[in-house]
C-alpha positions as CSV (number, residue, x, y, z in Angstrom):
1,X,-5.2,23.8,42.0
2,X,-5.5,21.3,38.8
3,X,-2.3,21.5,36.7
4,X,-2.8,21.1,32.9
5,X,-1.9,18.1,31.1
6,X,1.8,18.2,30.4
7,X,2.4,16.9,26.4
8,X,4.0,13.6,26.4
9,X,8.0,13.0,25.8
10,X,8.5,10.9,22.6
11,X,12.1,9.7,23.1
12,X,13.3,10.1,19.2
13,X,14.5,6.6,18.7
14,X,11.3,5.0,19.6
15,X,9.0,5.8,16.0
16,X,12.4,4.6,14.2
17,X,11.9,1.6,16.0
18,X,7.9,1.6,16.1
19,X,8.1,1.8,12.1
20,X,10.7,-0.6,11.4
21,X,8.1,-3.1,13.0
22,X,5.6,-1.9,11.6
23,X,7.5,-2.5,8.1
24,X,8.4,-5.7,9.3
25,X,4.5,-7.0,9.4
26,X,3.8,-5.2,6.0
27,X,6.9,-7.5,4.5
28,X,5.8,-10.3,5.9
29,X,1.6,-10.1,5.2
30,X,2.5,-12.1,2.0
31,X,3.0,-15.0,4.5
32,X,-1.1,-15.1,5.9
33,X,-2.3,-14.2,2.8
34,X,-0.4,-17.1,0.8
35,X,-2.1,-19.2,3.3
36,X,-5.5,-18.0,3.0
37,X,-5.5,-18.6,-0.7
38,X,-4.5,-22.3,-0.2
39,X,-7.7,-22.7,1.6
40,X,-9.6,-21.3,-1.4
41,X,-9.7,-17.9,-1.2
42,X,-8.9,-15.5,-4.3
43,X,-7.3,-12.5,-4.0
44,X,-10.3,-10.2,-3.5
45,X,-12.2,-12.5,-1.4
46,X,-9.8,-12.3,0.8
47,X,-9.5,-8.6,0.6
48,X,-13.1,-8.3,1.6
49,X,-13.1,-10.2,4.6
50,X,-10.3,-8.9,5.9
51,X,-10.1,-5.3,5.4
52,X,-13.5,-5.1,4.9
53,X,-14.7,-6.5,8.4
54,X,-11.8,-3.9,9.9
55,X,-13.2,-1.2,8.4
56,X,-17.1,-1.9,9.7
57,X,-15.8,-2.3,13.0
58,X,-14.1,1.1,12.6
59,X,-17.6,2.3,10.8
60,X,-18.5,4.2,14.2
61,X,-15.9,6.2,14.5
62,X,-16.5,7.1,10.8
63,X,-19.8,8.2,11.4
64,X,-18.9,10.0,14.8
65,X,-16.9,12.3,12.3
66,X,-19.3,13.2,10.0
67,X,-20.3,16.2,10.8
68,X,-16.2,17.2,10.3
69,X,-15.9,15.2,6.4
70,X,-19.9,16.3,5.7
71,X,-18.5,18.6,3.4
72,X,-15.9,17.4,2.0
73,X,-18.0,14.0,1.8
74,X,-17.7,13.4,-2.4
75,X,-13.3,14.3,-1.8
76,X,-13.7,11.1,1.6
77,X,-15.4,8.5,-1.2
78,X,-12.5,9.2,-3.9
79,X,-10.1,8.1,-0.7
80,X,-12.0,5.2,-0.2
81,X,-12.1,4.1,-4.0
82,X,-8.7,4.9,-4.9
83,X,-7.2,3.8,-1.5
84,X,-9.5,0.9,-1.2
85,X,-8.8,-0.1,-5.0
86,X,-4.6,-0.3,-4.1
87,X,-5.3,-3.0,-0.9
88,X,-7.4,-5.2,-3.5
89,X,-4.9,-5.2,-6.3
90,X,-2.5,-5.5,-4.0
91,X,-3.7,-8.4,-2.0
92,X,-4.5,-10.4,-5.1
93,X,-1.0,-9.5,-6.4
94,X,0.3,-11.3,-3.9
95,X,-1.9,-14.2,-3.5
96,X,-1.7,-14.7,-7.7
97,X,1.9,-13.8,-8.3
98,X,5.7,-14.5,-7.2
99,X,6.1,-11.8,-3.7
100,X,9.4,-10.7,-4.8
101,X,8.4,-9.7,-8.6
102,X,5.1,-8.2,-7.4
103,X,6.6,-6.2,-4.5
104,X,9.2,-4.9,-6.5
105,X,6.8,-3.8,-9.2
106,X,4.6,-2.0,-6.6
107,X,7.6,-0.3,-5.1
108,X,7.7,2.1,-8.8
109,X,4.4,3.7,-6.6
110,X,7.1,6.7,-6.4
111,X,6.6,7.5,-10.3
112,X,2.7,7.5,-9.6
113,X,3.1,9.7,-6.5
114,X,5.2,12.8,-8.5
115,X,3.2,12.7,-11.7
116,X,-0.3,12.5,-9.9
117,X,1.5,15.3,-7.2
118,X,2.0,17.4,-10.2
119,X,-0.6,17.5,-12.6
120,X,-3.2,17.3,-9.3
121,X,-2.0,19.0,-6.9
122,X,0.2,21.4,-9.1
123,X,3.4,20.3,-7.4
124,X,6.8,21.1,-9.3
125,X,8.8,18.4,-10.1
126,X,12.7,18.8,-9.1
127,X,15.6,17.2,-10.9
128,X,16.1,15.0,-8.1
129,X,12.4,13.4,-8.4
130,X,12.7,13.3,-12.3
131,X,16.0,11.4,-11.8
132,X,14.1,9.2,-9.6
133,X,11.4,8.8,-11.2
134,X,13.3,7.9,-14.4
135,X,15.4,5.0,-12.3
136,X,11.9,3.3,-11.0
137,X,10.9,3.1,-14.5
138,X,14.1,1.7,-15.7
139,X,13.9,-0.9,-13.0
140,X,10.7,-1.7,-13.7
141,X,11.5,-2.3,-17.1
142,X,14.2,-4.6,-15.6
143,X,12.1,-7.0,-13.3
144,X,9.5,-7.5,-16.0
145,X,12.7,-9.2,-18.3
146,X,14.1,-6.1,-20.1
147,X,13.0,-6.4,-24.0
148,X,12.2,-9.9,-23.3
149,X,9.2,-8.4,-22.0
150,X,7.7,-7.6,-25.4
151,X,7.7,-11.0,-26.6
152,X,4.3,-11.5,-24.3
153,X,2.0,-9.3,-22.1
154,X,2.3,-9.4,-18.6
155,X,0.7,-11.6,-16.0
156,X,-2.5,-10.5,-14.4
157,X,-0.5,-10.2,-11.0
158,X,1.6,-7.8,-12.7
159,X,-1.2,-5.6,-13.5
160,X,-2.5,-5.7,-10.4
161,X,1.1,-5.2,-8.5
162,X,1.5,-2.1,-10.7
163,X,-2.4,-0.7,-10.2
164,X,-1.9,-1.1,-6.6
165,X,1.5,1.5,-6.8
166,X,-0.8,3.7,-8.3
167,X,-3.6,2.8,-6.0
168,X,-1.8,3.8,-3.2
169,X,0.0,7.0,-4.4
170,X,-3.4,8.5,-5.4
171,X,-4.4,7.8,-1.6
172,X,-1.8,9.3,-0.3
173,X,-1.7,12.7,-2.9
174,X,-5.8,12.9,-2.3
175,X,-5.0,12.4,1.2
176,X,-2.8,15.5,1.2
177,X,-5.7,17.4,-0.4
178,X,-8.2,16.3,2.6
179,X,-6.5,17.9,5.0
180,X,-9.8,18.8,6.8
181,X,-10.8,14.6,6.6
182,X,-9.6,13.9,10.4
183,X,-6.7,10.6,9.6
184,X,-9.3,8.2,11.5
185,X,-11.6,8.9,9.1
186,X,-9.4,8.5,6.0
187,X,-8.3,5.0,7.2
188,X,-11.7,3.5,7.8
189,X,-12.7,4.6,4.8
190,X,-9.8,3.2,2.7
191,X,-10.7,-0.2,4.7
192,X,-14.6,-0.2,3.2
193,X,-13.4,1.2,0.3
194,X,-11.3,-2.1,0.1
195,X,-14.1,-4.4,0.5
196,X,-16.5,-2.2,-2.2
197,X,-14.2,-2.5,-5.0
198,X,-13.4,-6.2,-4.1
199,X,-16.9,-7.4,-5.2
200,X,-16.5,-6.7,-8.9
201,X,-13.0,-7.4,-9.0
202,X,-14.0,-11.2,-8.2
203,X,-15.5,-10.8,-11.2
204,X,-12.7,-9.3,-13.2
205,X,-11.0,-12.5,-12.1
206,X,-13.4,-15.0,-12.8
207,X,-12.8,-13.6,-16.5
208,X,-9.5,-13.1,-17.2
209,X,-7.4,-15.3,-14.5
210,X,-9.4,-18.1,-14.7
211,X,-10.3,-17.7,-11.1
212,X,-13.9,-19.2,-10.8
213,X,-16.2,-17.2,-8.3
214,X,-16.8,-20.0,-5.9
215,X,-17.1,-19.3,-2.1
216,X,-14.5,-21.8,-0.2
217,X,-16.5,-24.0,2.4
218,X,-14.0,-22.1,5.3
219,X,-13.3,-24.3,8.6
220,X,-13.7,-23.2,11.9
221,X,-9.8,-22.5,12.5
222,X,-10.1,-20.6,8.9
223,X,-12.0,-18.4,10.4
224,X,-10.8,-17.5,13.5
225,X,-7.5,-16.7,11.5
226,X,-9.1,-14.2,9.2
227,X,-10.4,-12.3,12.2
228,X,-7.9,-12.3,13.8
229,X,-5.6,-11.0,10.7
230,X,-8.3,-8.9,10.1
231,X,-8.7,-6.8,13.5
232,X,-5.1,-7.7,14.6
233,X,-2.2,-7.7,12.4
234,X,-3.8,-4.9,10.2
235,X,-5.3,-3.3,12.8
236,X,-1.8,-3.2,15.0
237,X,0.6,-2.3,11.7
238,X,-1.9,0.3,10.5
239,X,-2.0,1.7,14.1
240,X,1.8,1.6,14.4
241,X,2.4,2.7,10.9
242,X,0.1,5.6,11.5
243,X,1.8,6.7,14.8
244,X,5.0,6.4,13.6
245,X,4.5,8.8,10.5
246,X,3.5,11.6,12.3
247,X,6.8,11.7,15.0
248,X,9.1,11.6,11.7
249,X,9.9,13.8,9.1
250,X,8.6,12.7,6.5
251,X,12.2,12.2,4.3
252,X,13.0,9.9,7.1
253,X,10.0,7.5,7.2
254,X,10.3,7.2,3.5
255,X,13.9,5.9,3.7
256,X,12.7,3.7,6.3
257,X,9.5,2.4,4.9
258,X,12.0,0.8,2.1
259,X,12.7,-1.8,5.1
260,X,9.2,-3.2,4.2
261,X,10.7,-4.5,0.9
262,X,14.1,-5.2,2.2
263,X,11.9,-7.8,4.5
264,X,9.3,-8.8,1.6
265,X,12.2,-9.7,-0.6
266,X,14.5,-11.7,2.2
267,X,11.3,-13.6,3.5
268,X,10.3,-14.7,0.2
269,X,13.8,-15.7,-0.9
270,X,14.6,-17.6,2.5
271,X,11.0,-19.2,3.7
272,X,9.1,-18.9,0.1
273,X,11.9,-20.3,-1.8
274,X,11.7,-17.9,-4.3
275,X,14.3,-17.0,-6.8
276,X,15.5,-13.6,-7.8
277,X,17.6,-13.3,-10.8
278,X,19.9,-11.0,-11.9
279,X,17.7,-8.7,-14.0
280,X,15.0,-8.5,-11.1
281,X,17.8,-7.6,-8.2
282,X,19.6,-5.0,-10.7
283,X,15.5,-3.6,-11.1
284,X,15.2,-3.9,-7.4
285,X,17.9,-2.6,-6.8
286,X,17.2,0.7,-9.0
287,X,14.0,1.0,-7.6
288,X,15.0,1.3,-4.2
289,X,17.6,4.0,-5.2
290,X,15.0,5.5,-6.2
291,X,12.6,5.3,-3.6
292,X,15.3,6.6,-1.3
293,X,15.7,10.1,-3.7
294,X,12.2,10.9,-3.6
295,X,12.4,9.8,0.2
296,X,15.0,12.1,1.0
297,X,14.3,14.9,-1.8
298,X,14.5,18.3,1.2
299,X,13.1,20.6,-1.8
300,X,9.3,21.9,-0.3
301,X,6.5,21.0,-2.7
302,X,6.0,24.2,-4.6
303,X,2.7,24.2,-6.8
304,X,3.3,25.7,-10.3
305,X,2.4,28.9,-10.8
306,X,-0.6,29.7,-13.4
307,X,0.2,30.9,-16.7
């Protein structure tokens, strides 16, 4: 007699420890990256070729879905915009800009995720999120230099740090509204969503940070290293991050998702040699507080009422 599949054991520790690696290759992707743009590739260029040749090799699975996204097709291509948008700016926020200022200014994503969870999605907004959503801003306004900040706009990779936290929150609240999408196809699509918005924003760059559209002669050993960034690292921390997610509560893989800027910061301070000063850590150091409230906020997500 066949016996049916037993499920399989998940000892609890082992997504605590699946994640923290997986955060532990997010904080350190600014490493590859820096050193694909000293070869000549810009910030979207890069983004193309990396995420974009992942997600055509996942573009069978994609298409093996279909008849389970058909109808939900137009909700699947907002995914792949808005998702797709926050790995571009966020790429070339890191190959134009300082790791620690950029990463720290992406980590306000938490502001982006409440108001967009509210005025989309209808979700109330508790005392504990509008205390935390008031801290991010606060040290935001700290890592750009206080009222310093006035004196002159801020950098393109600013911009671009700060569109990718909003990037990114919009993929995950539209993600929350797919919930028919099936995950596989939500990340391939994000990935070709990546390389579609990277073509005009080589474009947005050639105008306004002087980054001329020229494509890098690439060696050999160039480009064995993209592909292999490109199917391994991200495939293997999207693939961990992924798994690890859905054994955790989600309060707890938000607290420990903060270990991927604990790692960015550290790396780029130690092997990048970059400086943090006092206003920046006191920013960070807000942000994160308030990263861990939203993280650990136990109140459900109650959608407001109609008038």
């Amino acid at each position: 007699m066949t016996q049916g599949l037993q499920p399989v054991m998940v000892h609890p520790s082992l997504p605590v420890f699946v994640l923290l690696f997986s955060c532990t290759l997010w904080g350190l992707t600014w490493l590859p990256l820096k050193g694909f743009a000293q070869v000549g590739l810009s910030g979207p260029l890069l983004a193309m070729l990396t995420y974009g040749t992942a997600g055509l090799v996942g573009l069978p699975w994609l298409l093996r879905q279909r008849p389970i996204w058909r109808k939900e097709g137009l909700l699947l291509l907002l995914i792949a915009l808005v998702g797709g948008w926050g790995n571009t700016a966020f790429v070339s926020a890191m190959v134009l800009g300082d790791v620690v200022r950029s990463m720290l200014l992406f980590y306000i994503a938490p502001v982006w995720s409440v108001l967009g969870g509210r005025w989309i999605l209808g979700e109330q907004i508790s005392l504990r999120r509008s205390l935390a959503v008031m801290m991010s801003l606060l040290g935001a306004f700290g890592v750009v230099g206080g009222a310093a900040a006035f004196a002159t706009p801020p950098s393109f990779a600013d911009v671009m740090a700060i569109s990718a936290g909003m990037g990114f929150a919009g993929n995950n609240i539209l993600a929350r509204k797919a919930q028919s999408i099936p995950l596989t196809s939500k990340v391939v699509a994000v990935l070709l969503g990546c390389g579609l918005t990277a073509i005009p924003m080589i474009g947005v760059l050639s105008a306004f940070a002087n980054q001329p559209m020229l494509w890098p002669n690439l060696q050999p050993s160039t480009v064995v290293g993209l592909l292999l960034f490109s199917l391994l690292w991200l495939g293997l921390v999207t693939a961990t991050w992924q798994w690890s997610v859905t054994h955790l509560e989600a309060g707890r893989s938000g607290v420990i998702s903060i270990a991927e800027l604990v790692v960015s910061v550290l790396s780029a301070t130690l092997i990048g040699q970059e400086r943090l000063e006092w206003a920046e850590f006191l920013g960070g150091a807000l942000i994160t507080l308030a990263a861990i409230l939203e993280a650990t906020d136990s109140q459900p997500l109650k959608k407001q009422e109609p008038a």
